[in-house]
C-alpha positions in Angstrom: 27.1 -3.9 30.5 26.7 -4.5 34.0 26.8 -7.8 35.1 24.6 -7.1 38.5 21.8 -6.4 36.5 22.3 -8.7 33.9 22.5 -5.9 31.6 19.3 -4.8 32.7 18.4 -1.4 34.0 20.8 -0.4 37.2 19.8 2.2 39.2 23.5 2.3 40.4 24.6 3.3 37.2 21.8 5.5 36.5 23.0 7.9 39.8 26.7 7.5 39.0 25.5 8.9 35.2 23.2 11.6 37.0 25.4 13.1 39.0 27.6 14.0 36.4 27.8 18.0 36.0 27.3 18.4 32.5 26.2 16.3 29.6 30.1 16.3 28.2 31.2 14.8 31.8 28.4 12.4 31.5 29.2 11.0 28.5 33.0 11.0 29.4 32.2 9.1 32.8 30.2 7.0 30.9 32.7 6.1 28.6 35.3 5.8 31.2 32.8 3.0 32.8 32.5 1.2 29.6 36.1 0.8 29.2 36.7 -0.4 32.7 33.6 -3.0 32.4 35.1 -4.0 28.7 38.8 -4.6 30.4 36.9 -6.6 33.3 35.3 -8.7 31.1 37.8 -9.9 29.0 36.8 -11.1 25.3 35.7 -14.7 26.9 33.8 -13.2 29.4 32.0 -10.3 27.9 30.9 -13.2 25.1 29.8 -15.2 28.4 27.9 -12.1 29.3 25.7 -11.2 26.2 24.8 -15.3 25.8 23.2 -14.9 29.4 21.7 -11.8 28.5 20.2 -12.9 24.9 19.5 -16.4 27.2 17.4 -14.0 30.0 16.0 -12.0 26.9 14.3 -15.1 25.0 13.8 -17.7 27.6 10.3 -17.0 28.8 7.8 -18.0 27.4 5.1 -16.2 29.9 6.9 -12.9 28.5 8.2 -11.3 31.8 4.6 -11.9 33.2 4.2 -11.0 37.1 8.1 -10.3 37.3 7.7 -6.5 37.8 6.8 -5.2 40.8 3.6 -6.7 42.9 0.9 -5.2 41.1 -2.0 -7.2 42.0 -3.1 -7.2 45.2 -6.0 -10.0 46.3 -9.4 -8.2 45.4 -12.1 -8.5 47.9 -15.1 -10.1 45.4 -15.0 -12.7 43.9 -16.0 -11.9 40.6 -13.6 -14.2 37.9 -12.0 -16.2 40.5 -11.6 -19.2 38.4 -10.1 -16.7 35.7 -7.3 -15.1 38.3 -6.2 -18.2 39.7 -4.3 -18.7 36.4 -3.1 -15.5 35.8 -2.5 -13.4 39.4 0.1 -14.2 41.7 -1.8 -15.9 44.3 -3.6 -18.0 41.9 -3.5 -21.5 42.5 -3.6 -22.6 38.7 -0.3 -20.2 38.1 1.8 -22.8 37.2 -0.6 -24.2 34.5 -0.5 -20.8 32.5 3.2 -21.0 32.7 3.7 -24.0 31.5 1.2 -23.7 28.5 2.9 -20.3 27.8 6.6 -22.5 27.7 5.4 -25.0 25.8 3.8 -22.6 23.2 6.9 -20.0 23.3 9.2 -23.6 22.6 6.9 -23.9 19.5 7.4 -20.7 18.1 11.4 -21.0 18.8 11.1 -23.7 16.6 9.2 -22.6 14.3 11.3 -19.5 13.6 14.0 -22.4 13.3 12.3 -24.6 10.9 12.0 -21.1 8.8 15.5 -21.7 7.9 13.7 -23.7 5.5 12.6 -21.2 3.2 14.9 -19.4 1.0 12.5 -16.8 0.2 13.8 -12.9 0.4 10.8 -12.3 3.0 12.1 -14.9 4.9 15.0 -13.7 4.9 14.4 -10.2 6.0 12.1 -11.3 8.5 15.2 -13.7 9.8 17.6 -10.9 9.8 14.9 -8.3 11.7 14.8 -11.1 14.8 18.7 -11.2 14.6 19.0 -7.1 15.0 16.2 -7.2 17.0 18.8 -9.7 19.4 21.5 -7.8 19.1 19.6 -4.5 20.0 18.7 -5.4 23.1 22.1 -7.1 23.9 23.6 -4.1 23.1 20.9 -1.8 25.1 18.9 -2.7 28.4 17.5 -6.2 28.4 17.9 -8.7 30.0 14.3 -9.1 30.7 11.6 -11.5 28.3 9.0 -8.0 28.1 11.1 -6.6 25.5 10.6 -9.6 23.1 6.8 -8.1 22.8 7.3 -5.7 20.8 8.7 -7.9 17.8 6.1 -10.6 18.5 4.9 -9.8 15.1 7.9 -10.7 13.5 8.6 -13.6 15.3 5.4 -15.0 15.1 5.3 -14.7 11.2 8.7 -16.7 10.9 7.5 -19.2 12.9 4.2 -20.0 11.0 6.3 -19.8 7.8 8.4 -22.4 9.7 6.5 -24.6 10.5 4.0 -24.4 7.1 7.2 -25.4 5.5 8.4 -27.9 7.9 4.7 -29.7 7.5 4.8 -29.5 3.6 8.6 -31.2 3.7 7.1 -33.6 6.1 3.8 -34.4 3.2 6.6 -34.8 0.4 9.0 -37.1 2.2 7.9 -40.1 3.3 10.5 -40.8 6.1 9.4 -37.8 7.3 6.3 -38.8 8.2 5.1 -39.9 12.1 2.8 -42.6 12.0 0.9 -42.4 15.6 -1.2 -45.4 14.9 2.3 -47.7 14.5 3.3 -46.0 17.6 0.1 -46.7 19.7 0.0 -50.4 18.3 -3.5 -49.3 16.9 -4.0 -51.0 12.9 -5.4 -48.8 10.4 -9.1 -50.5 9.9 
């Protein structure tokens, strides 16, 4: 609930918890912190808070990729050049791998979307894992895209039944259907 970290982890916090006495006192302090952000807040402005946080949780589509710490450091071969300059942070091809990674993480979003098509109960119970799986992490530390990963899984699954079902609604009604060749001005020969 702190709004510095974007309800990440806060080292501020964690040395205000820390240098409680006891357990009891830490989980009083803690409590007493809670309270204070909460009346802070305000209802319109804690709700403003966890849509940034689910917004920071689920925005990227590289996955948190190169935004903790500086890790890779320029190697002195050059073995797999080509290969790092998409990935490392002084690659010069970065920003291709980003965008590949949006557009892909876009088409899962709507995929998982387009799985509100199916009314089946795994559907369902896959649809209601993602939503506690958001509201765990806007209740705990987020704020960050890494801890999507671990319920890639899930996500994925919904959206391949997504978007199977948005394809098969697409093959049954007509005005569904995209006709590239109109589009293009090419005739069908």
């Amino acid at each position: 609930m702190n709004k510095d970290s974007n309800g990440g982890y806060s080292q501020d916090d964690f040395t205000y918890s820390a240098k409680q006495p006891t357990s009891k006192a830490q989980q009083a302090a803690n409590m007493k912190q809670i309270k204070q952000r909460l009346s802070d807040f305000g209802v319109v402005g804690y709700l403003s808070f966890l849509v940034h946080k689910n917004y920071l949780n689920t925005n990227d589509g590289t996955l948190g990729w190169l935004n903790e710490g500086d890790f890779f450091s320029k190697p002195k071969f050059n073995h797999y050049e080509f290969l790092r300059s998409f990935f490392y942070t002084y690659g010069s091809r970065l920003r291709y791998y980003q965008t590949f990674s949006q557009l892909i993480w876009l088409g899962v979003l709507i995929g998982v979307l387009f799985s509100f098509i199916d009314g089946s109960f795994i559907a369902r119970v896959l649809r209601l894992t993602v939503l506690g799986m958001l509201l765990y992490l806007l209740l705990f530390e987020g704020g960050r895209a890494r801890y999507i990963i671990q319920f890639m899984p899930i996500i994925y699954s919904l959206a391949v039944i997504g978007w199977h079902h948005f394809i098969a609604l697409t093959k049954e009604h007509p005005f569904l259907k995209l006709n590239l060749n109109q589009w293009f001005g090419q005739s069908k020969s």
